[in-house]
PLY file of the C-alpha trace (Angstrom):
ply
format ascii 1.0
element vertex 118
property float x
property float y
property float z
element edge 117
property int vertex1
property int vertex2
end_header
-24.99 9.68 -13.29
-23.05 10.03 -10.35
-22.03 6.98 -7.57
-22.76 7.10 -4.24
-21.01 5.59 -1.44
-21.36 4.78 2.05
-18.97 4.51 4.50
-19.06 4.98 8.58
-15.94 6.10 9.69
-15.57 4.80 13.90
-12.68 4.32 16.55
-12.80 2.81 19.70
-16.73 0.82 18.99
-16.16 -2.92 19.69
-17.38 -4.98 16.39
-19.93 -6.94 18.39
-22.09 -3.71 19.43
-21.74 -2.58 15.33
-24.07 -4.15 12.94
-23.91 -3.01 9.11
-26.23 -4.09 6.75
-27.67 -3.35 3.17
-31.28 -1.49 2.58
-32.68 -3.78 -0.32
-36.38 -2.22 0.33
-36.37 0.95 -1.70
-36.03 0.92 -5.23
-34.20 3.27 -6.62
-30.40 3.84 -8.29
-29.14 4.13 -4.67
-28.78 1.26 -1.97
-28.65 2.49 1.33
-26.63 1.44 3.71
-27.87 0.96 7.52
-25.55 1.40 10.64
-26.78 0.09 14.25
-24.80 1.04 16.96
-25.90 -0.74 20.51
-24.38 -0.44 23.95
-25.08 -4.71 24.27
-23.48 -7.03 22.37
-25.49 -7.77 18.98
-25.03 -11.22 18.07
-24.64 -11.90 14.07
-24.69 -15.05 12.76
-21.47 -16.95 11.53
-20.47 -16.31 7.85
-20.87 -19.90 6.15
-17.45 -20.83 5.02
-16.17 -23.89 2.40
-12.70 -24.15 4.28
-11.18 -23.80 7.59
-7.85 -23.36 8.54
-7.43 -27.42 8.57
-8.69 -27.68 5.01
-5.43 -29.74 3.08
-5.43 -27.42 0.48
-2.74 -30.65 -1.46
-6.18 -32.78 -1.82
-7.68 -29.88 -2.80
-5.85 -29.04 -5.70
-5.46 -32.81 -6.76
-9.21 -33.05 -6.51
-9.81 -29.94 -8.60
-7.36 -30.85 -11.25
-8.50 -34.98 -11.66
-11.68 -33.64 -12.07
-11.43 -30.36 -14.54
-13.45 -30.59 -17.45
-11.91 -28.56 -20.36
-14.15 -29.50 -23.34
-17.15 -27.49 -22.93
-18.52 -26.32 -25.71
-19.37 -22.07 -25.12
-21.46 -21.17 -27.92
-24.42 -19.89 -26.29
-25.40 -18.54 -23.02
-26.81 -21.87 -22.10
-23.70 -23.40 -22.49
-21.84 -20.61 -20.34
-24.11 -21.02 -17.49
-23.35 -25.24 -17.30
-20.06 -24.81 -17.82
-19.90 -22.01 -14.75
-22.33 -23.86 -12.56
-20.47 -27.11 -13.05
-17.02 -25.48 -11.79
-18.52 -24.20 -8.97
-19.84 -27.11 -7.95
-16.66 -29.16 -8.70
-15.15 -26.17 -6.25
-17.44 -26.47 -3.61
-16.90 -30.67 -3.68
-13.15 -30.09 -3.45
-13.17 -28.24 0.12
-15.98 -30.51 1.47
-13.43 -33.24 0.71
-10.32 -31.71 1.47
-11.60 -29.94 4.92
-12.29 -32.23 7.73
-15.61 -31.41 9.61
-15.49 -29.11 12.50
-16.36 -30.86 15.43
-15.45 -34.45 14.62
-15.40 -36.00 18.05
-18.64 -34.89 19.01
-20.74 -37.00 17.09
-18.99 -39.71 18.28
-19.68 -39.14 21.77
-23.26 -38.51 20.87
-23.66 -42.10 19.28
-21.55 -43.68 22.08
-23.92 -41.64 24.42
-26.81 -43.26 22.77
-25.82 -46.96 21.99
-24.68 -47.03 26.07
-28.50 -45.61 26.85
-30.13 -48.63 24.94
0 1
1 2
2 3
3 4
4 5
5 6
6 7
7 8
8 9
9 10
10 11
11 12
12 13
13 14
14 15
15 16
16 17
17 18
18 19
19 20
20 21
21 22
22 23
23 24
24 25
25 26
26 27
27 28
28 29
29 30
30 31
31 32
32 33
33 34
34 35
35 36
36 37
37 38
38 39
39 40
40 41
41 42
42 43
43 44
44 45
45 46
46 47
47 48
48 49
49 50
50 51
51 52
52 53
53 54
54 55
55 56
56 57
57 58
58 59
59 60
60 61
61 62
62 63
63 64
64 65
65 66
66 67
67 68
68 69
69 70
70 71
71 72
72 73
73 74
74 75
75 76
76 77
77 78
78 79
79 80
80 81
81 82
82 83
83 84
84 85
85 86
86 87
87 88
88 89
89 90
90 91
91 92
92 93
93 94
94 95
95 96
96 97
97 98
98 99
99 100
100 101
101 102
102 103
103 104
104 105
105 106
106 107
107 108
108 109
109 110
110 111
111 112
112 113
113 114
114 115
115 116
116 117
């Protein structure tokens, strides 16, 4: 059976007025792929990320290795899917720890704003 890919090849489109995005809809063996070129600005929303470039990537590591479990037992599916779901978890924990929130000052100011209103 053969692959099919898609690709747009473009030069000289700024990103924001490009918008690429998968065709789940149809069911078939092929998943088309949908282009929308605009002369305004098309705003996409922001990609959900664990880290930043602040994230101390030291606590990370030390966080990740105090808490590695190594004695899972793998014998059936089952036990794959806890032992995979547990890592991932342990890995999203380590960057919420080790990455300080974005806009830390801010909700400061907000609860300063609001004790000095009552």
């Amino acid at each position: 059976m053969p692959e099919l890919l898609d690709f747009f090849i473009y030069k000289s489109i700024a990103t924001n007025c490009i918008q690429i995005e998968t065709n789940w809809d149809l069911s078939s063996d092929h998943t088309p792929v949908i282009a929308t070129l605009s002369t305004h600005t098309i705003h996409k929303p922001k990609t959900p990320r664990l880290t930043s470039p602040k994230t101390g990537w030291n606590a990370f590591r030390t966080h990740i290795d105090a808490s590695t479990k190594l004695n899972f037992k793998l014998e059936q599916p089952d036990d794959i899917d806890k032992a995979v779901n547990y890592n991932k978890c342990l890995i999203k924990e380590a960057a919420w720890r080790s990455t300080p929130p974005k806009n830390p000052g801010k909700t400061q100011s907000v609860s300063l704003l609001h004790i000095s209103e009552k």
